[in-house]
Structures are given as C-alpha cells and as structure tokens.
N, C-alpha and C positions, 0 to 999 in steps of 0.2 A: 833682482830685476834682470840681470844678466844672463843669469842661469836660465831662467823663464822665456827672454827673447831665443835664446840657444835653442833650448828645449823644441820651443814652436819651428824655429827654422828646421831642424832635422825632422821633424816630424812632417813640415813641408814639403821638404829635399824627398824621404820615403815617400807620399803619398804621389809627388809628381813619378819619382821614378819608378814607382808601381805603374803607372797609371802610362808613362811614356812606354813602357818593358809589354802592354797590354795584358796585364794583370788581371783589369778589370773588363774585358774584352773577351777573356777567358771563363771568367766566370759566367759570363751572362751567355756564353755563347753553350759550356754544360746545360746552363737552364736551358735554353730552348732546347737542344737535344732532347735534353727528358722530358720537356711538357707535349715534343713531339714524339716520344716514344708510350708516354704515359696516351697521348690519343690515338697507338695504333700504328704510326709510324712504326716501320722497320726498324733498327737501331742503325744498319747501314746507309739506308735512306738519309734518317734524321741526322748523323752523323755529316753528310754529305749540304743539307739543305741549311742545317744552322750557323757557317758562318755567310752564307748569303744571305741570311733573313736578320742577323745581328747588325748588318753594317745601312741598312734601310730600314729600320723599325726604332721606335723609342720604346722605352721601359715602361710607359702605358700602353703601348698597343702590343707589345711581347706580354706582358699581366691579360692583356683582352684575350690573346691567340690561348691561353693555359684555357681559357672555358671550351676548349674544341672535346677535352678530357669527358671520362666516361662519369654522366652525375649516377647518384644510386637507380640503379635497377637497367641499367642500360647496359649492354654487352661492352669489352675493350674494345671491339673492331666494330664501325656501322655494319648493320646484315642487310641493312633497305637502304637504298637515296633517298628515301626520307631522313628514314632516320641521319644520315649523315647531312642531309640539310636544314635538318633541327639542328644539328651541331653548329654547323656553319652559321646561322641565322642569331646563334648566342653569342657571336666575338662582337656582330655592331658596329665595324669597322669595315670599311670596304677596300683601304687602302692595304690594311695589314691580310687580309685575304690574300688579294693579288699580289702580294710580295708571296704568298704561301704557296699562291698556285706558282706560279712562275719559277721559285725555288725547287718545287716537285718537280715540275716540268721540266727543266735544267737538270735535274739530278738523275729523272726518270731517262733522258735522251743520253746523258754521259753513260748512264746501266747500259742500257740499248747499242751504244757505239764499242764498249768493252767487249 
C-alpha cells in the first residue's frame, strides 16, 4: 500500500512538473501550428500566430479551428473568398475566428514592421 501511495505521488510530482515546465503548452501550441499550416498558413506566419491563439482558445475550439483544413477535392490554399468562406463558416465558432483573425493580423503587422 506504500509503494502504491509513492508510486501515485511521483507520478503527480511528473505530471505537475510537466505541466508547470509548460510541457503541455508546447505540445498543443505544435498542433496549432500545423493545423495552421496544414490550412495554408505560411509555416512562418503559423509559427508566429500559434502561441497567441494557444493561450485564448480551449481544446474545443483549437479541434473546431483544424476544419479550416483542405476537405477532399479542395485546393491547400482558398483560390476564391468563397471558397475561403466555406472554410471559415465550417469552425462554427465565432470567438475562435476572431482570435484567428487577430492573431494573423498581429503577426501580419510585426512582418510589415520588419
């Protein structure tokens, strides 16, 4: 029974001190990169806009931002504003939008200011 409460405490002690160290901050922040790169995003861009969109998004509405992605038969990059607002009109979220635009926006003006 000893060994067992030990056990569980180290494995507390790691999962906080992952988690303090932002471990898992890191990971989700890769994801959005790529689900921003995977929709087209630049890799510099997305590099630039995903820890701004990690730290005002929850892991439902970062899952919602992945369907901006190319479904079958659909180029990687929109060719029409249509098409890019079929995209847009698949997340269903209007808060995690405006974190997207706003992000872009910030990232697009720091490019600009360089």
């Amino acid at each position: 029974m000893r060994k067992l409460l030990i056990f569980l405490l180290l494995i507390a002690a790691g999962v906080g001190a992952a988690y303090y160290l932002g471990a898992f901050d890191r990971v989700t922040e890769r994801r959005v990169e790529r689900a921003l790169t995977d929709a087209g995003v630049s890799p510099e861009m997305a590099e630039c806009m995903a820890p701004k969109m990690v730290d005002r998004l929850t892991l439902p509405q970062l899952r919602k931002l992945e369907r901006l992605g190319p479904e079958e038969g659909e180029d990687v990059v929109p060719l029409s504003g249509r098409e890019a607002l079929t995209r847009l009109e698949r997340v269903e979220d209007r808060e995690a939008l405006e974190v997207l635009v706003r992000a872009g926006g910030s990232c697009a003006f720091e490019t600009f200011l360089d």
